[in-house]
C-alpha positions as CSV (number, residue, x, y, z in Angstrom):
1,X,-0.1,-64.1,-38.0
2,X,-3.5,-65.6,-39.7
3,X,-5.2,-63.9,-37.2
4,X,-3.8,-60.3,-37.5
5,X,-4.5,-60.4,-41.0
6,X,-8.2,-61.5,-40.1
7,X,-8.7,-58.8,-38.0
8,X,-6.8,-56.5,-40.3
9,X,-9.3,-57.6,-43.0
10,X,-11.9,-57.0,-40.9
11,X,-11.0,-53.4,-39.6
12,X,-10.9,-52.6,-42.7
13,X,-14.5,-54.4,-44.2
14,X,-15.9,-52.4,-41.0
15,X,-14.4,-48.9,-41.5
16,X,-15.2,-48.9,-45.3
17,X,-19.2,-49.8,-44.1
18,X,-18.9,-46.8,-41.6
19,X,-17.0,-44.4,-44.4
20,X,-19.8,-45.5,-47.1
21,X,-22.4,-45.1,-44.3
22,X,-20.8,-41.5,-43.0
23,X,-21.6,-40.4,-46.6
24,X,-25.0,-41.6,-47.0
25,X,-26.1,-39.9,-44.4
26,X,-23.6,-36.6,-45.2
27,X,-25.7,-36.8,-48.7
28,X,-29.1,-37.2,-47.0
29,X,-28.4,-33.9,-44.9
30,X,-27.3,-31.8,-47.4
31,X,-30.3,-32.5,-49.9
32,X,-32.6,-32.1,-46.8
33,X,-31.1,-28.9,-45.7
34,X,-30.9,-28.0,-49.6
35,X,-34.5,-28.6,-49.6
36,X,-35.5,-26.7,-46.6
37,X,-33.5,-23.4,-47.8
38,X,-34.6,-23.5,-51.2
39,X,-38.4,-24.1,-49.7
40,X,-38.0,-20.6,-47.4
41,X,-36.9,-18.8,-50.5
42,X,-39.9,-19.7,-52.6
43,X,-41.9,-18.9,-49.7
44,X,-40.2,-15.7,-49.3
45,X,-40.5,-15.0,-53.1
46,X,-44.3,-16.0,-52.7
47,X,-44.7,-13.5,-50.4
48,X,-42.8,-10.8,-52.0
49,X,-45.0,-11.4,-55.3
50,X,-48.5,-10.7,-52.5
51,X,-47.2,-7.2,-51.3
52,X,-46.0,-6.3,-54.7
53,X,-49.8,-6.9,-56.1
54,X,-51.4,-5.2,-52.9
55,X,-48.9,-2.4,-53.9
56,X,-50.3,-2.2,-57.3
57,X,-53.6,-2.2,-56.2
58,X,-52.9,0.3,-53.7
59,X,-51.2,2.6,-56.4
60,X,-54.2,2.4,-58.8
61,X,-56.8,2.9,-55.8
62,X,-54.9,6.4,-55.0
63,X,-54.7,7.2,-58.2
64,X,-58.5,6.6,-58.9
65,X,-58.8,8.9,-55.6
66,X,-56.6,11.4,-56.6
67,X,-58.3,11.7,-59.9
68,X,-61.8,12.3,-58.6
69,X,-60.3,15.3,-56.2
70,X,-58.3,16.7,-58.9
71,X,-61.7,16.7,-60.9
72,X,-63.8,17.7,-57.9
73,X,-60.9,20.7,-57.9
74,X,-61.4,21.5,-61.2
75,X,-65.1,21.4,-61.7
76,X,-65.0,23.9,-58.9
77,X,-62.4,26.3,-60.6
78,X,-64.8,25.9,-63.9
79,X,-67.6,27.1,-61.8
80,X,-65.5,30.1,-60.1
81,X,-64.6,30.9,-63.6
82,X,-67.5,30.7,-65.2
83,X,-69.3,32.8,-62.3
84,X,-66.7,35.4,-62.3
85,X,-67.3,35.9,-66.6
86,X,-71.2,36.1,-65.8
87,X,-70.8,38.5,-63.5
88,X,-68.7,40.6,-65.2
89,X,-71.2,40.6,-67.8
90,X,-69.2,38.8,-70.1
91,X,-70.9,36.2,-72.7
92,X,-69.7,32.8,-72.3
93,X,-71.0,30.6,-75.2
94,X,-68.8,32.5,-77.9
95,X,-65.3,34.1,-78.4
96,X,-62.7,34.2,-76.5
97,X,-64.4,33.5,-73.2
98,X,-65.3,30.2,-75.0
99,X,-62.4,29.6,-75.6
100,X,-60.6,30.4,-72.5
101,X,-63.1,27.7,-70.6
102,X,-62.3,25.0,-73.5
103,X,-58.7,25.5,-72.4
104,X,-58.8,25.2,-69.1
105,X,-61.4,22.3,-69.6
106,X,-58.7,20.8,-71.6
107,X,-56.2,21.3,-69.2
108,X,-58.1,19.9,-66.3
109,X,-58.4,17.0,-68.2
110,X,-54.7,16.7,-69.3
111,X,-54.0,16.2,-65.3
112,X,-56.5,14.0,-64.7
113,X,-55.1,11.4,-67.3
114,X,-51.7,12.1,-65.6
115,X,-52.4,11.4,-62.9
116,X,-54.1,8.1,-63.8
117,X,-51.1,7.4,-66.1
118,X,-48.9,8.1,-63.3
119,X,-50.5,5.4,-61.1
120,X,-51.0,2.8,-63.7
121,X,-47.3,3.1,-64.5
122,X,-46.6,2.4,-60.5
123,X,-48.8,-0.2,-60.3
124,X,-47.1,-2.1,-63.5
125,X,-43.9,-1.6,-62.0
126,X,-45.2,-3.5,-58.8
127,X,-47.4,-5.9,-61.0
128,X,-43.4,-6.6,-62.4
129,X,-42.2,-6.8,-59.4
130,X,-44.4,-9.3,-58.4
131,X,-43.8,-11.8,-61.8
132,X,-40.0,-11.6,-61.0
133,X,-40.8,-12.7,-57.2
134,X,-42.9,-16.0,-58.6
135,X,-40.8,-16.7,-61.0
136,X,-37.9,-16.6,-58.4
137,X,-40.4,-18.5,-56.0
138,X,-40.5,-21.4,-59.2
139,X,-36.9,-21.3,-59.6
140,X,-37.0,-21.8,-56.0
141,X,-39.7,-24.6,-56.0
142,X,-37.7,-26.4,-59.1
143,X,-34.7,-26.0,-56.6
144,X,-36.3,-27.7,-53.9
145,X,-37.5,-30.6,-56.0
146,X,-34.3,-31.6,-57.3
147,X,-32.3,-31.0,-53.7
148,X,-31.5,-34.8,-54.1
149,X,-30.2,-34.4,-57.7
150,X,-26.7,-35.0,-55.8
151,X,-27.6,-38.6,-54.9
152,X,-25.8,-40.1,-58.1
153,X,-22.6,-38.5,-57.4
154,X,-22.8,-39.4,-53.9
155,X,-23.3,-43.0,-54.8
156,X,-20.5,-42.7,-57.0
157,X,-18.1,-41.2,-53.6
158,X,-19.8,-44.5,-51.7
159,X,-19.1,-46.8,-54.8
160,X,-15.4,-45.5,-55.0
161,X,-15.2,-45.7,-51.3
162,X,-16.3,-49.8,-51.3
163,X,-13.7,-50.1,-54.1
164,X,-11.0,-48.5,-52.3
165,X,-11.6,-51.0,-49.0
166,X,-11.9,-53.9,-51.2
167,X,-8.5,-52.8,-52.5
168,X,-7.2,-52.9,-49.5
169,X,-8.9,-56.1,-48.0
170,X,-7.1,-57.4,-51.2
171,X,-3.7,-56.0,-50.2
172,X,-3.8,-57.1,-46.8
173,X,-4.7,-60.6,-47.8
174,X,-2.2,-61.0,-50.4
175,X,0.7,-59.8,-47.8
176,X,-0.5,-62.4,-45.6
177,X,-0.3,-65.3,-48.6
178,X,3.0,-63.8,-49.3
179,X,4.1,-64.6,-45.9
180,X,2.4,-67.7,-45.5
181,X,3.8,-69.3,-48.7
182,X,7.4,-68.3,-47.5
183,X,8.5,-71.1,-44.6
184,X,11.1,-69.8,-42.5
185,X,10.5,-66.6,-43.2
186,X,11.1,-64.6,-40.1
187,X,7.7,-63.0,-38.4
188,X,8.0,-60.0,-36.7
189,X,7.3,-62.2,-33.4
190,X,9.7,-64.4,-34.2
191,X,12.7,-62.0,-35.1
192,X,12.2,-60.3,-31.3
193,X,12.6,-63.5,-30.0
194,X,15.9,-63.7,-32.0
195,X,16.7,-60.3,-30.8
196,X,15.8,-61.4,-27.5
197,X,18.1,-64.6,-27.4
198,X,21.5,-63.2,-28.7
């Protein structure tokens, strides 16, 4: 019987090492996988932030360019305009010819700061865009850092797990005393061979 409880003891010191072990390294995969995924998405994010700036800048380049042919358009209207009123013999520097080319001056310039409103409002929304993707990216990063934040409640599983073998190292020992203490008590060897001799 000693022996039975031994190994009984011992099964269970063993299995309690591998269960505390099995969640070690359970703990150690999980933060390193935590880590890896949260490391792709701040990678991801840090990319998403570069195109959304090349986007901006591409916005307020084609709105620089479509400003200059929008003025290039108009300075060539002004001259049509202009032409067409000296032909006609008409005087230019007074009246209501003057004031017709101060409109339409004024007009050509009310599209030109459209359209470079129009592209500066694009390229903030990208510029936006962008601060949201780093700020994701840190959230990422801050992520990444703390992927083995989980440790302590780990040990905690691995400390209850110890406690729960010692427990029952404790429980096996103290049936063992129980029968030991006890002569004549009947083992379960010894009551087959009763069962056995009647």
């Amino acid at each position: 019987m000693c022996s039975i409880a031994v190994v009984g003891m011992a099964v269970t010191a063993v299995a309690t090492g591998v269960q505390m072990y099995a969640q070690n390294q359970a703990q150690k995969s999980q933060a390193a996988s935590a880590k890896a995924a949260a490391s792709a998405n701040a990678q991801m994010a840090e990319n998403q932030a570069a195109t959304h700036r090349e986007q901006a800048r591409n916005e307020i380049a084609k709105g620089i360019a479509d400003r200059e042919r929008q003025q290039r358009h108009a300075a060539r209207a002004m001259g049509e305009q202009r032409a067409n009123m000296g032909a006609s013999g008409f005087e230019m520097d007074s009246g209501s010819n003057l004031s017709l080319l101060a409109e339409s001056a004024g007009e050509h310039q009310y599209d030109s700061a459209v359209i470079t409103s129009n592209a500066e409002q694009a390229a903030w929304q990208h510029e936006v865009a962008a601060m949201n993707a780093v700020n994701q990216g840190s959230m990422f990063n801050w992520q990444a850092a703390n992927a083995n934040s989980g440790r302590g409640a780990a040990n905690m599983g691995m400390f209850g797990t110890l406690l729960g073998g010692i427990g029952t190292g404790i429980g096996q020992y103290n049936q063992w005393q129980q029968v030991q203490q006890k002569p004549g008590t009947p083992t379960a060897s010894t009551q087959k061979w009763d069962a056995v001799r009647r």
